[in-house]
Chimera marker file (.cmm) of the C-alpha trace (Angstrom):
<marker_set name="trace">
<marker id="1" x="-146.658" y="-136.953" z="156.415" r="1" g="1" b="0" radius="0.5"/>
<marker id="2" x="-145.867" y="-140.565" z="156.036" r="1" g="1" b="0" radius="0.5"/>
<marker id="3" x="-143.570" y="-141.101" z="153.313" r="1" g="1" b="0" radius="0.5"/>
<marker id="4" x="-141.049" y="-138.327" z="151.971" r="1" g="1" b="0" radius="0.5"/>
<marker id="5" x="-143.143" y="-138.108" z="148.253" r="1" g="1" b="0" radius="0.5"/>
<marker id="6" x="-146.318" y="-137.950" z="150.104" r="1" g="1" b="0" radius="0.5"/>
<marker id="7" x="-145.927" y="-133.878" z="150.046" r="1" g="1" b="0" radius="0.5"/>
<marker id="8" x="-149.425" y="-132.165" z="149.659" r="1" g="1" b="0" radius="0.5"/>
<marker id="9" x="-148.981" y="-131.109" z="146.333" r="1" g="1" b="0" radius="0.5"/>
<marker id="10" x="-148.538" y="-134.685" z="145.123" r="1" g="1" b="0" radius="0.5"/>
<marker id="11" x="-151.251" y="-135.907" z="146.820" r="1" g="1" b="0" radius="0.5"/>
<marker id="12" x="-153.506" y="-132.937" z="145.578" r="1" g="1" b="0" radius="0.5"/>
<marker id="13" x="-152.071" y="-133.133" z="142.295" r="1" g="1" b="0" radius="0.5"/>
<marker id="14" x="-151.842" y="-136.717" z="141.283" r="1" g="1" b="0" radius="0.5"/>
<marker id="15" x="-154.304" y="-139.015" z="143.651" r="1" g="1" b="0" radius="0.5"/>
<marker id="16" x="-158.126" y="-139.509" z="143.745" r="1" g="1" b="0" radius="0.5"/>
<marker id="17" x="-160.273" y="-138.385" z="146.221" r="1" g="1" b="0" radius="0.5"/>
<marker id="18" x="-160.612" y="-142.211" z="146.674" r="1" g="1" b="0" radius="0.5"/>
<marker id="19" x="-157.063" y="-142.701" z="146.894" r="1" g="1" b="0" radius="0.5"/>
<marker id="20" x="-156.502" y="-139.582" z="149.657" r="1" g="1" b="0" radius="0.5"/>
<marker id="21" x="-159.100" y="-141.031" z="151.521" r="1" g="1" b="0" radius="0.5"/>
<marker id="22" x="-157.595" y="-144.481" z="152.030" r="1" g="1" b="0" radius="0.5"/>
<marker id="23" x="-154.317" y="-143.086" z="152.116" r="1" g="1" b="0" radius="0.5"/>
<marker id="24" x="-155.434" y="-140.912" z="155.506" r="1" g="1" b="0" radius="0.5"/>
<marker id="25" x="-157.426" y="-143.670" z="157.058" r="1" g="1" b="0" radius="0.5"/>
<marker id="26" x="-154.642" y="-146.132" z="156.481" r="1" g="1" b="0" radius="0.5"/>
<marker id="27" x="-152.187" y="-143.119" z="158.368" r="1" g="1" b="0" radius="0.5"/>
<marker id="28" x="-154.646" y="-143.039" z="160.901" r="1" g="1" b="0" radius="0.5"/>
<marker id="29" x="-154.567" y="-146.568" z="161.827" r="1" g="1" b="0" radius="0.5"/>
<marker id="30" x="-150.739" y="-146.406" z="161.384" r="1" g="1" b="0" radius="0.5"/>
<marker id="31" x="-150.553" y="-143.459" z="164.178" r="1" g="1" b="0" radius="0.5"/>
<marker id="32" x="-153.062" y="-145.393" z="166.714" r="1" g="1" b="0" radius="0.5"/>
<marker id="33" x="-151.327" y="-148.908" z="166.460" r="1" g="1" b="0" radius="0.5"/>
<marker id="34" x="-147.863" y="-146.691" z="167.118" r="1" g="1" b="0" radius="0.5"/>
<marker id="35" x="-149.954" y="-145.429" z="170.189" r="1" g="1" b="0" radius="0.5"/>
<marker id="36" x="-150.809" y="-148.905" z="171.643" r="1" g="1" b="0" radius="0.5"/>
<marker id="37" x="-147.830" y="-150.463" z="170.976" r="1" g="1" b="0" radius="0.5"/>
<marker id="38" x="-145.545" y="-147.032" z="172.801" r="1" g="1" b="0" radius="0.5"/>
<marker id="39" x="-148.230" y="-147.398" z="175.667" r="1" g="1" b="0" radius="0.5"/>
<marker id="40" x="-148.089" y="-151.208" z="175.945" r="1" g="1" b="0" radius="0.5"/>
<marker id="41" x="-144.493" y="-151.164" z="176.181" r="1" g="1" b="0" radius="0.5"/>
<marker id="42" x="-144.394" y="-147.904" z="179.120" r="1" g="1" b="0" radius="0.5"/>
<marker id="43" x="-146.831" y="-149.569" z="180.660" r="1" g="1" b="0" radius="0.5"/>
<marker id="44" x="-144.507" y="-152.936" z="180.797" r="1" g="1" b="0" radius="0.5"/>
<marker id="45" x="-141.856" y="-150.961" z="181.339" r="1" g="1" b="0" radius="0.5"/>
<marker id="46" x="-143.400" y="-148.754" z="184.481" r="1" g="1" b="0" radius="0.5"/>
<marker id="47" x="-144.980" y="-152.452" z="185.981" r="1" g="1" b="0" radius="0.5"/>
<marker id="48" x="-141.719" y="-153.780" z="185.980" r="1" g="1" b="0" radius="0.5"/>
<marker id="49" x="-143.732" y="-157.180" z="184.515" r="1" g="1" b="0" radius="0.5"/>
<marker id="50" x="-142.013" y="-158.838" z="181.738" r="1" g="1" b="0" radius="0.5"/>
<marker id="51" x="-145.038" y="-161.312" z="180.981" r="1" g="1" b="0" radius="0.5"/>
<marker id="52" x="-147.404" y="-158.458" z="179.895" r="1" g="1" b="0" radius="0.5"/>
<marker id="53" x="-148.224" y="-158.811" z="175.673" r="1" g="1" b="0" radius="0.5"/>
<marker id="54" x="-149.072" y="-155.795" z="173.793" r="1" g="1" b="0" radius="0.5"/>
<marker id="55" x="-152.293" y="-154.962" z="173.633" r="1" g="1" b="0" radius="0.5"/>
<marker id="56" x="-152.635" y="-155.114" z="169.820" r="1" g="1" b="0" radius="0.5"/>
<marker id="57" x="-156.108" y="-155.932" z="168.232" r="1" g="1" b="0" radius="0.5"/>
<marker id="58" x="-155.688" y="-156.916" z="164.467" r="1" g="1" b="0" radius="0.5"/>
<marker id="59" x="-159.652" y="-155.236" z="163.365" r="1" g="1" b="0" radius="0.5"/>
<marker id="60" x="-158.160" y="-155.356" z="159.408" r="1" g="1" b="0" radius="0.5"/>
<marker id="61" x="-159.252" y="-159.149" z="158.960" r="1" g="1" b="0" radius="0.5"/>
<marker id="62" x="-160.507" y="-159.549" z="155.214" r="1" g="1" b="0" radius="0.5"/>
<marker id="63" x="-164.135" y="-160.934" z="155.445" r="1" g="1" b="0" radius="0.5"/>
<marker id="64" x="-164.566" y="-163.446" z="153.048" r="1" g="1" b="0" radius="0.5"/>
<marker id="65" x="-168.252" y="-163.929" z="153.298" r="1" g="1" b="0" radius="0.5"/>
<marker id="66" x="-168.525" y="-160.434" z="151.452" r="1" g="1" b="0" radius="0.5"/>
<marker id="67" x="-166.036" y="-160.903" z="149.320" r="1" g="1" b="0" radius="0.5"/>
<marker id="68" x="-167.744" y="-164.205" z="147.768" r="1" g="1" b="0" radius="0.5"/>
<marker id="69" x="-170.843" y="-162.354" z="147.686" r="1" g="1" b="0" radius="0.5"/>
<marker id="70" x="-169.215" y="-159.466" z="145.631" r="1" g="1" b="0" radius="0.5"/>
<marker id="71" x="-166.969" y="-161.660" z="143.325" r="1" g="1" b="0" radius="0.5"/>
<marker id="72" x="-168.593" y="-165.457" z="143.576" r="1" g="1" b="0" radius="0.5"/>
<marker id="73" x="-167.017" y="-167.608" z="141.083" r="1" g="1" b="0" radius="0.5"/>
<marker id="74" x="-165.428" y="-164.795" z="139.548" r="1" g="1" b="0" radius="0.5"/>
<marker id="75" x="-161.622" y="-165.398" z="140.234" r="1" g="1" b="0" radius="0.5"/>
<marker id="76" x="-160.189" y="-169.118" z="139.123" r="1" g="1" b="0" radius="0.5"/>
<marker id="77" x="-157.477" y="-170.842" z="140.940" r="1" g="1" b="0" radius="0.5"/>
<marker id="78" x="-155.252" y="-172.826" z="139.271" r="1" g="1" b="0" radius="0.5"/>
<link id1="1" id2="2" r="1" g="1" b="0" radius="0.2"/>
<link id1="2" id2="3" r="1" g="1" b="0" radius="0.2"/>
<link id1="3" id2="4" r="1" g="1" b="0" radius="0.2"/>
<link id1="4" id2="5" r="1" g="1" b="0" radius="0.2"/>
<link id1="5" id2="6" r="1" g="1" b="0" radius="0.2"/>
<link id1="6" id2="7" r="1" g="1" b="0" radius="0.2"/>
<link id1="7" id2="8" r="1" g="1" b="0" radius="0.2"/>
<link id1="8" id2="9" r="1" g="1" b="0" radius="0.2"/>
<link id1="9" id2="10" r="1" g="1" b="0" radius="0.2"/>
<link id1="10" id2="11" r="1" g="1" b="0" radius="0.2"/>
<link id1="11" id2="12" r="1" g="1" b="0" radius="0.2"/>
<link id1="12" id2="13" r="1" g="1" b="0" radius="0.2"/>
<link id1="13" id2="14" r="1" g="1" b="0" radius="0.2"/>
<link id1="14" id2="15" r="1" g="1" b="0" radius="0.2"/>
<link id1="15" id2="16" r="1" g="1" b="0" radius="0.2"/>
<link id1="16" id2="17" r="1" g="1" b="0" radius="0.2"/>
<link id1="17" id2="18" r="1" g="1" b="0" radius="0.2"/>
<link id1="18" id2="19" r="1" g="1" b="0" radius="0.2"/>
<link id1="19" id2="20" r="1" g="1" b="0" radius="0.2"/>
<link id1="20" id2="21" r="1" g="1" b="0" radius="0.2"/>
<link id1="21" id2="22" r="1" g="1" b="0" radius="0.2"/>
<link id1="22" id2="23" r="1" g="1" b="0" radius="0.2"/>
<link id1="23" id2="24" r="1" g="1" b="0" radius="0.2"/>
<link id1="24" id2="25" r="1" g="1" b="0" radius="0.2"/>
<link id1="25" id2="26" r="1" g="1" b="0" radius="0.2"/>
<link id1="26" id2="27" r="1" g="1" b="0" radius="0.2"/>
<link id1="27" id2="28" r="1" g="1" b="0" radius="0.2"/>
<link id1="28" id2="29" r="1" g="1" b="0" radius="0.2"/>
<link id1="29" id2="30" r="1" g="1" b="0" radius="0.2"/>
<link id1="30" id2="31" r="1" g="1" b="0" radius="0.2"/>
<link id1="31" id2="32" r="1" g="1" b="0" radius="0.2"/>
<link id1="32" id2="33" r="1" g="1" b="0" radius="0.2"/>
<link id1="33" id2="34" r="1" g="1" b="0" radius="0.2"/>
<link id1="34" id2="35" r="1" g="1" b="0" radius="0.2"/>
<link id1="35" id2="36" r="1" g="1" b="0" radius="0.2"/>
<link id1="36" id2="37" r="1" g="1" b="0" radius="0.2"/>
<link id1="37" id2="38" r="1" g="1" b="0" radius="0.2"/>
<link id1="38" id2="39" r="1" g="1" b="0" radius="0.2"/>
<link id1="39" id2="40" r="1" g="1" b="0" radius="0.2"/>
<link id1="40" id2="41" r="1" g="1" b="0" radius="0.2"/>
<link id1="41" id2="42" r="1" g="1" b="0" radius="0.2"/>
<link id1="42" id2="43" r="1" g="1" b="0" radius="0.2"/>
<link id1="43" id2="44" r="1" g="1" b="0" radius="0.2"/>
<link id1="44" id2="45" r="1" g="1" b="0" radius="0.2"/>
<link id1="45" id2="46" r="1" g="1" b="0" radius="0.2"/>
<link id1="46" id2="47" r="1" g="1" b="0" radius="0.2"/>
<link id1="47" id2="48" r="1" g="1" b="0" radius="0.2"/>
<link id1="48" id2="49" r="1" g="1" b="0" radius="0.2"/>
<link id1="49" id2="50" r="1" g="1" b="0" radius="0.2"/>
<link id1="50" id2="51" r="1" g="1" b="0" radius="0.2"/>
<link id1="51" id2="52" r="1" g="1" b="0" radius="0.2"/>
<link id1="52" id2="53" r="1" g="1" b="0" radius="0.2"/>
<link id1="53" id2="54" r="1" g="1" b="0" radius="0.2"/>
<link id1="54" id2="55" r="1" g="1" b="0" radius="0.2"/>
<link id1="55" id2="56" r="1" g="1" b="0" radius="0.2"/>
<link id1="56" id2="57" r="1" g="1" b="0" radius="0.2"/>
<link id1="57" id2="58" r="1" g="1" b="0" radius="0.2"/>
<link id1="58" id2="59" r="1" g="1" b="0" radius="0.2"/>
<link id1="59" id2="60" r="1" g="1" b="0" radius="0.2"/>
<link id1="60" id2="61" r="1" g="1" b="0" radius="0.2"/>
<link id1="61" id2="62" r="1" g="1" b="0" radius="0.2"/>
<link id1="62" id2="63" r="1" g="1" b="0" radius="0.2"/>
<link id1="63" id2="64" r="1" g="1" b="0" radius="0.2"/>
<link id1="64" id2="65" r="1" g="1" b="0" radius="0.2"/>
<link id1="65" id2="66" r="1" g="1" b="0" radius="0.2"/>
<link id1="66" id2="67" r="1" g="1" b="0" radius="0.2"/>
<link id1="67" id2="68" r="1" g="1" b="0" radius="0.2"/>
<link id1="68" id2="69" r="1" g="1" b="0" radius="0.2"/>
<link id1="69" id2="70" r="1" g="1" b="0" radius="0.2"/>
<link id1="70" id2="71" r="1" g="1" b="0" radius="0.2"/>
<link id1="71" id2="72" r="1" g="1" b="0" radius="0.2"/>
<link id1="72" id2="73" r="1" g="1" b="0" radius="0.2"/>
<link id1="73" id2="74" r="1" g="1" b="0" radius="0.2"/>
<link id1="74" id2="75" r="1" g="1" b="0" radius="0.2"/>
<link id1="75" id2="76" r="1" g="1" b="0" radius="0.2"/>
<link id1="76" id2="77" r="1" g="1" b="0" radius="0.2"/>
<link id1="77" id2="78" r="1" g="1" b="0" radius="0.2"/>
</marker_set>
């Protein structure tokens, strides 16, 4: 469980199927950047090297190509 609302009842009772599916893949992706960052860290910490980075890989970029496609001219700026 994620947040303290977030009990199954609520989530049966009052969200989408839509909206339990995002809200497990997005817990999912939570859990497994936790994982890489705890690893990247014991791994710094068990090399004894203080240059090593994280090993985080950002995969959640928006891709505006599809987005134009799907939306075009819809949305003004302005």
């Amino acid at each position: 469980m994620m947040y303290a609302w977030a009990t199954p009842e609520y989530i049966l009772d009052q969200m989408s199927m839509e909206q339990v599916m995002m809200y497990y893949e997005k817990g999912l992706k939570a859990v497994e950047l936790q994982a890489k960052v705890f690893w990247s860290i014991l791994g710094q910490a068990m090399s004894n090297n203080q240059q090593a980075e994280p090993a985080i890989i950002d995969s959640d970029k928006p891709d505006l190509e599809k987005f134009s496609k799907i939306y075009g001219n819809m949305i003004k700026r302005g």
